[in-house]
C-alpha positions as CSV (number, residue, x, y, z in Angstrom):
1,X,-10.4,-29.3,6.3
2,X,-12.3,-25.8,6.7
3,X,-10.9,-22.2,6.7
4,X,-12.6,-19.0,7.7
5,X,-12.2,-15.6,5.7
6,X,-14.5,-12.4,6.4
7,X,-16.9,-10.8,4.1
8,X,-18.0,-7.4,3.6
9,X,-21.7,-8.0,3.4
10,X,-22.7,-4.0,3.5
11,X,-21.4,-0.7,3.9
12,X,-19.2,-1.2,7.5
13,X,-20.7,-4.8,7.8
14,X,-18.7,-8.0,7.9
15,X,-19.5,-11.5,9.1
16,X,-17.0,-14.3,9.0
17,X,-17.5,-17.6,6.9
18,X,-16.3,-20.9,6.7
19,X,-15.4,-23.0,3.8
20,X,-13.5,-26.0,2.5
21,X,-10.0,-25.7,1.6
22,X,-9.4,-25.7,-1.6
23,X,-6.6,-27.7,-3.6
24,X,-4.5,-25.1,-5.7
25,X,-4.5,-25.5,-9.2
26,X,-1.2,-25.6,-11.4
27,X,0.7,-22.5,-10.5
28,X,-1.3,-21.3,-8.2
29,X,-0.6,-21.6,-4.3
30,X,-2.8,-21.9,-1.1
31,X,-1.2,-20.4,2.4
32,X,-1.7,-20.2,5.9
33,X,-2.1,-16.5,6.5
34,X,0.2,-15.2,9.2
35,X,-0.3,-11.7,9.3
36,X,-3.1,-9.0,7.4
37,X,-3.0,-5.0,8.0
38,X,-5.5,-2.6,7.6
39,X,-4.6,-0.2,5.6
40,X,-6.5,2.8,4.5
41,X,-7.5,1.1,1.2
42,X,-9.6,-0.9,3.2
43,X,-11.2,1.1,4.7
44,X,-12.8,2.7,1.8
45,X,-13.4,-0.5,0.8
46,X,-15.3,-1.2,4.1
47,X,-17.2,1.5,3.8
48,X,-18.2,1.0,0.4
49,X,-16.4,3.6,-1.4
50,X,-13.7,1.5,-3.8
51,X,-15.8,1.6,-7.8
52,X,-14.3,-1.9,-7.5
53,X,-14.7,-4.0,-5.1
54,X,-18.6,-4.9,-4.0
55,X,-20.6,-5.9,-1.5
56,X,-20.3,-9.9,-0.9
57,X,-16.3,-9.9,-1.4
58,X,-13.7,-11.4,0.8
59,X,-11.8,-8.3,3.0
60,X,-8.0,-8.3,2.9
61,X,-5.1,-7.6,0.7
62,X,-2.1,-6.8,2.4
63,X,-0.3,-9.1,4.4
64,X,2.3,-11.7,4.8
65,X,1.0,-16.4,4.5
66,X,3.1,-19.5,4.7
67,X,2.8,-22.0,2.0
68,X,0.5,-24.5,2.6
69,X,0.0,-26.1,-0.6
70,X,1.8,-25.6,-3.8
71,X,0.2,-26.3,-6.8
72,X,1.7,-28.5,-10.1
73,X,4.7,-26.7,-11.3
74,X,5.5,-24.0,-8.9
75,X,8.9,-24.7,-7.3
76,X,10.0,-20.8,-7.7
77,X,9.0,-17.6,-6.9
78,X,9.1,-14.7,-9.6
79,X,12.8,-13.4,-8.4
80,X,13.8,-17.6,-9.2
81,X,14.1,-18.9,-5.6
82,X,13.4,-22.3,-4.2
83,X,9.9,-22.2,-2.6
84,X,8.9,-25.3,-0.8
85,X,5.8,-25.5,2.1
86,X,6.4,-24.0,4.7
87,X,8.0,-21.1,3.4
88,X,7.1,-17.2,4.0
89,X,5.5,-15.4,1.2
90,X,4.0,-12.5,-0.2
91,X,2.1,-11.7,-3.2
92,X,1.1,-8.8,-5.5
93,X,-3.1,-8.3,-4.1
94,X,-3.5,-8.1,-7.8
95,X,-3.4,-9.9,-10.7
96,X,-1.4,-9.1,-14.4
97,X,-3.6,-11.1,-17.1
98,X,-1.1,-10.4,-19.8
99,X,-4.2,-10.5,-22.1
100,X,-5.3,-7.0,-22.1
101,X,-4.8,-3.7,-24.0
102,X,-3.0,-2.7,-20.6
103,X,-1.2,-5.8,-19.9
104,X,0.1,-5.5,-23.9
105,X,1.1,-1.9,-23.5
106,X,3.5,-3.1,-20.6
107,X,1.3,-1.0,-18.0
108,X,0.5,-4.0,-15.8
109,X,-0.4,-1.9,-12.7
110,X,-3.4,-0.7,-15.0
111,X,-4.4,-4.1,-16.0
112,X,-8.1,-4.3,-16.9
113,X,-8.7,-7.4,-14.7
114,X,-6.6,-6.7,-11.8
115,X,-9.0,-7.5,-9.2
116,X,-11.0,-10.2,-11.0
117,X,-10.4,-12.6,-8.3
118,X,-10.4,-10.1,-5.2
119,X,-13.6,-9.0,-6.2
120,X,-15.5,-12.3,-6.4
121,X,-17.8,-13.4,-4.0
122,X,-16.9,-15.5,-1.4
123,X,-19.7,-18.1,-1.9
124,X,-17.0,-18.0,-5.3
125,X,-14.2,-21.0,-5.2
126,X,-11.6,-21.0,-4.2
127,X,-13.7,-18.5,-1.7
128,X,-10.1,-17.4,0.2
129,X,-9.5,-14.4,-2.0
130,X,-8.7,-11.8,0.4
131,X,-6.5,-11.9,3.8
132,X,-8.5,-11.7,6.1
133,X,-9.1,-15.0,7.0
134,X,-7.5,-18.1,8.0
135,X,-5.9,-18.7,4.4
136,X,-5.5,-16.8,1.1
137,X,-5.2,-18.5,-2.0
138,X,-2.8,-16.7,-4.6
139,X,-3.1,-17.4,-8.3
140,X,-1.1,-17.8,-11.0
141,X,-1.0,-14.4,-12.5
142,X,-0.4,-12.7,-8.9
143,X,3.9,-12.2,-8.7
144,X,4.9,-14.4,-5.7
145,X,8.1,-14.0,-3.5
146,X,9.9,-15.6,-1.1
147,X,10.3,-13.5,2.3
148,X,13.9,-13.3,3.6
149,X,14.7,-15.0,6.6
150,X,16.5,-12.1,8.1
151,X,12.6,-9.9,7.9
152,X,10.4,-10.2,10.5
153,X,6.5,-11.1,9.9
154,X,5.2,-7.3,11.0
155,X,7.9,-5.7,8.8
156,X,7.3,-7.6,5.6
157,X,2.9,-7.7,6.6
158,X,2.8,-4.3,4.8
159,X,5.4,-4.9,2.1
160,X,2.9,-5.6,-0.8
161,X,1.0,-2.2,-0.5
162,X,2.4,0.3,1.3
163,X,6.1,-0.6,0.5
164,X,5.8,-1.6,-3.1
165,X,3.2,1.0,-3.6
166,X,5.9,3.9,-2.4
167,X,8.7,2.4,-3.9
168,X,6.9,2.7,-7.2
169,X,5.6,6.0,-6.2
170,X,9.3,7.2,-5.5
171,X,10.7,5.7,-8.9
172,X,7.8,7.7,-10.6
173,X,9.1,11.0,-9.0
174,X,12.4,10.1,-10.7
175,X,14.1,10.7,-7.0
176,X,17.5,11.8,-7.5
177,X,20.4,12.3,-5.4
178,X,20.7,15.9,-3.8
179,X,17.2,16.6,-4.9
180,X,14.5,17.9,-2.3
181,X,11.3,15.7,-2.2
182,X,8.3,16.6,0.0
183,X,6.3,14.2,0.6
184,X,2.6,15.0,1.9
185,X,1.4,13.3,4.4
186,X,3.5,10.7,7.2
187,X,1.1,8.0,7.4
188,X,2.0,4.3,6.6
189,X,2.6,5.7,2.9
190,X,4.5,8.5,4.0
191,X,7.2,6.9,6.1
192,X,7.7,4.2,3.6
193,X,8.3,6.8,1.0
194,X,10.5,9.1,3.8
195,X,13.1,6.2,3.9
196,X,13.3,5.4,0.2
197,X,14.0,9.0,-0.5
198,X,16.3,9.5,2.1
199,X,18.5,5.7,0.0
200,X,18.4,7.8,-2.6
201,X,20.3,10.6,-1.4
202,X,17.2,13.1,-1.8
203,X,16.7,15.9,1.0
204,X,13.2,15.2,2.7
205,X,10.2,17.3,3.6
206,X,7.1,16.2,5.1
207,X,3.8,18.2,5.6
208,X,1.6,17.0,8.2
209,X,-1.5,18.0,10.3
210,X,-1.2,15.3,13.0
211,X,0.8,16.2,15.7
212,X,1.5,12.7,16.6
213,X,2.8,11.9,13.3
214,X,5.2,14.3,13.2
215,X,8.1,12.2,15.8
216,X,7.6,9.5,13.4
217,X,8.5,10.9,10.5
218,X,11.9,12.0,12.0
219,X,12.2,8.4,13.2
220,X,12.0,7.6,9.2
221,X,14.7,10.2,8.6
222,X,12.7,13.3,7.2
223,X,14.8,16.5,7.1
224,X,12.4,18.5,7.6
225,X,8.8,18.4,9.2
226,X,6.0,21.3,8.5
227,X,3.0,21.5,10.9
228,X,0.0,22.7,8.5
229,X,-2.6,22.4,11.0
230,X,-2.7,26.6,11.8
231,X,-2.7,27.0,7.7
232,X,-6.4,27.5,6.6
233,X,-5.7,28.2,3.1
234,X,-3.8,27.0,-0.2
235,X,-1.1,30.1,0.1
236,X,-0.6,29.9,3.6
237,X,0.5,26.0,3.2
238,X,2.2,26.5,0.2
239,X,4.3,29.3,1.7
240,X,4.9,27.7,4.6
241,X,6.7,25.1,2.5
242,X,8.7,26.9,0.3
243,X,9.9,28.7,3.6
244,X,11.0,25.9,4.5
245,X,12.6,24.2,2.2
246,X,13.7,27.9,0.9
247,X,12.7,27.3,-2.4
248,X,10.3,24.6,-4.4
249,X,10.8,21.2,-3.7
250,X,11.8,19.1,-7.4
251,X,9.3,16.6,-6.5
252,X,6.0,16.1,-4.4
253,X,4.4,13.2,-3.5
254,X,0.6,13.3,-2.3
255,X,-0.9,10.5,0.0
256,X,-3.1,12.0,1.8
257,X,-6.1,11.5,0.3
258,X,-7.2,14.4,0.6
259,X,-8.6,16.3,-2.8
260,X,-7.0,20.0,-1.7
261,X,-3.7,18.2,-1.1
262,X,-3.2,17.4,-4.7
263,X,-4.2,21.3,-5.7
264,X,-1.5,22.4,-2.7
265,X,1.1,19.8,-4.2
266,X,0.7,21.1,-7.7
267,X,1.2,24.7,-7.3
268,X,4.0,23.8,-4.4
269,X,6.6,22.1,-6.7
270,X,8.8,23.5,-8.7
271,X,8.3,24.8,-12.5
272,X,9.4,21.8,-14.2
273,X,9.7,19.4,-11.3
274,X,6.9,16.2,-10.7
275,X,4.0,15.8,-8.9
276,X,2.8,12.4,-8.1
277,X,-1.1,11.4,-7.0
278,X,-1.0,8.2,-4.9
279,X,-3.0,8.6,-1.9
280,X,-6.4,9.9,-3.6
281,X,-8.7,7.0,-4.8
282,X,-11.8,7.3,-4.1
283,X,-13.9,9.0,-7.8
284,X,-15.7,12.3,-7.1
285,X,-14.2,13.8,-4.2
286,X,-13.2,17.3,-5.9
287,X,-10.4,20.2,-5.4
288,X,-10.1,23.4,-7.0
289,X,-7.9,23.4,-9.6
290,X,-5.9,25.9,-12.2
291,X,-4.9,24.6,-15.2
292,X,-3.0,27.6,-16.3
293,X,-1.0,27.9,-13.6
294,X,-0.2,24.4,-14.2
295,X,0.3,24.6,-17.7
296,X,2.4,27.9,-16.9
297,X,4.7,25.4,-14.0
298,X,5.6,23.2,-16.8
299,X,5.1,20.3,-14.0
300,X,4.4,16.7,-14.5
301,X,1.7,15.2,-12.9
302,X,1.4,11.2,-12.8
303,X,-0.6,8.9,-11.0
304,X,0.6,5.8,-9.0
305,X,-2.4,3.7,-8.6
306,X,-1.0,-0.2,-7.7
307,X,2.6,-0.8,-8.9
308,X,4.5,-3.0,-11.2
309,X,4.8,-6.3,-10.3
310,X,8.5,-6.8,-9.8
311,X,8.8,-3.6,-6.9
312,X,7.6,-5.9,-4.4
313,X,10.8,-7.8,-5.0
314,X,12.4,-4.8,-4.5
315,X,11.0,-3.7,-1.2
316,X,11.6,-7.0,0.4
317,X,15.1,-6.4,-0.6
318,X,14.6,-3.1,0.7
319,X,13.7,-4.2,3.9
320,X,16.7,-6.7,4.0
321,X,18.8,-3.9,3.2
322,X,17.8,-1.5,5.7
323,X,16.7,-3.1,9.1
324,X,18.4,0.7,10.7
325,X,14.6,1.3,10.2
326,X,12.2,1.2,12.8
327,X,9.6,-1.4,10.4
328,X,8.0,-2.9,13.3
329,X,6.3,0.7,13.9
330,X,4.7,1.0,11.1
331,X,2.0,-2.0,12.8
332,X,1.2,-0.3,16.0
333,X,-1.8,-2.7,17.3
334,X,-2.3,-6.5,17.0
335,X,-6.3,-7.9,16.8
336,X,-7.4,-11.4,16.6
337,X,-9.0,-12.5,13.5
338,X,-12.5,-12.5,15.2
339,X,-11.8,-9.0,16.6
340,X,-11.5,-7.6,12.6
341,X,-14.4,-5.7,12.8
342,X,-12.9,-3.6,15.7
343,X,-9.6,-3.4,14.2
344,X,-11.7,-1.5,11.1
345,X,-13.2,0.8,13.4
346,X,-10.1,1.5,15.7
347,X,-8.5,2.8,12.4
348,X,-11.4,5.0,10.5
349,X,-11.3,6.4,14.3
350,X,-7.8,6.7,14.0
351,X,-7.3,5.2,17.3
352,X,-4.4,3.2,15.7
353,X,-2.2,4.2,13.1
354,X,-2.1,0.6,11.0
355,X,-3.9,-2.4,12.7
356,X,-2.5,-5.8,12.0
357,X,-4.6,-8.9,12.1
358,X,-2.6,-11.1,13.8
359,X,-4.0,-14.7,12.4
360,X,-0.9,-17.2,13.7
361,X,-0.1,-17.4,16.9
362,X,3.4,-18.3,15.7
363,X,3.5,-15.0,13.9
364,X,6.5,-12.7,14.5
């Protein structure tokens, strides 16, 4: 039997392949890929800009696969449940070797060969190593888990990146209850991160540019929206802020992605509160910058670059947990998997808010 997956051959230029299936080795698993989003990870990717990932790789890392094959010895996923064919899965879209300095430190989002599959050719066996395609074959050191019944496809499709990703991002804030978070930015990232806050008791404030994101974030339960589109400079936006929340926030959260963001964040939280850098990724994109104001602040800054491996156990529990929220949103536009290419420009125009390549028909 033969699969298809698509390959980035260029700088915004994809073709799609076939290959054989392949047979997954012991501990490793091959699935039928249901559903794979676009997120905005891959579309730097796409256009060439992840220090990573290079041209003749397999596109796709966020998503939701049925088992198809299970290789010798796995019976469990990583939380300990029964997983048998057929089931609905997701997996961590990178790897934790165990082998390197990172990995012995215990900082397995920062392992030094996290992407040593995802970034192999697709000419490569076992050639499916990214989503989008027909299958996606997960090895042994990716964490694997079991979907709940009770989650839908398109809620769970974005569960190991987005979800994970914010959950982790929201633990790094050291979110408390009665604390005020603002959170910069309401994209997918942001209205993940809205609703974790608002579980953990914290106050939320959102900044945002984009009129039409702003009814979403409420949707999410922000507290508090600011429009910065009429603010043309640092102080305007971080006034208009601390108007509003009448005061400093004790944590912010970037994911914009935007370099002048993580300068506004910085200089917007409180002296002694947390800053935390998730949404810029991309090396040498610059922002003015003052160290001693910052030192002065007595902030923290951290960075949130992947997650560890266990939060996307957590957000599928979080998703069980809180179905009050509208998930299903968060994928506004279904494509088929020859009509990826569109889906990738439909999003850098920002014609769709997430695009989800819809592979199985029978996909919810």
């Amino acid at each position: 039997m033969k699969g298809v997956t698509t390959v980035l051959t260029g700088p915004e230029r994809i073709e799609q392949r076939e290959f054989d299936l392949p047979d997954p080795g012991a501990g490793e698993i091959l699935t039928e890929v249901l559903r794979a989003n676009i997120c905005g990870s891959e579309l730097h990717i796409w256009r060439g800009h992840h220090p990573l990932i290079v041209d003749g790789c397999v596109l796709g890392h966020e998503g939701i696969g049925r088992v198809a094959r299970l290789g010798d010895g796995v019976d469990r996923d990583f939380a300990g449940q029964p997983l048998r064919e057929g089931d609905r899965i997701v997996a961590t879209y990178f790897q934790m070797c165990r082998r390197c300095p990172a990995c012995q430190r215990g900082e397995w989002n920062l392992c030094q060969n996290a992407y040593a599959f995802w970034r192999e050719p697709a000419t490569s066996s076992p050639h499916f190593h990214g989503t989008f395609g027909t299958h996606y074959y997960v090895h042994r050191d990716q964490y694997v888990y079991r979907v709940p019944d009770s989650v839908p496809d398109r809620a769970a499709s974005g569960a190991n990146c987005a979800l994970s990703q914010m959950m982790y991002g929201v633990h790094l804030a050291e979110v408390a209850t009665g604390e005020t978070v603002l959170i910069q930015g309401s994209g997918g990232l942001g209205l993940c991160g809205i609703a974790i806050a608002k579980e953990r008791g914290a106050r939320v404030v959102v900044t945002e540019v984009h009129p039409d994101r702003i009814a979403s974030a409420r949707l999410f339960g922000a507290d508090e929206v600011v429009d910065l589109s009429g603010a043309d400079t640092a102080e305007a936006r971080v006034a208009a802020v601390h108007e509003a929340v009448g005061g400093a926030p004790d944590a912010v959260i970037d994911v914009t992605g935007v370099p002048s963001t993580f300068s506004d964040g910085v200089r917007t939280v409180r002296p002694g509160g947390r800053f935390v850098s998730i949404g810029s990724i991309s090396p040498g994109k610059l922002c003015d910058f003052d160290p001693g104001l910052f030192t002065r602040s007595g902030a923290v800054i951290r960075a949130a670059i992947r997650y560890h491996p266990w939060f996307l156990g957590r957000a599928l529990d979080f998703l069980a947990d809180n179905a009050h929220y509208p998930w299903d949103s968060l994928v506004d536009a279904d494509y088929a998997l020859d009509d990826v290419e569109q889906g990738l420009r439909d999003s850098a125009a920002r014609k769709v808010a997430r695009a989800s390549i819809k592979v199985s028909p029978e996909a919810t």
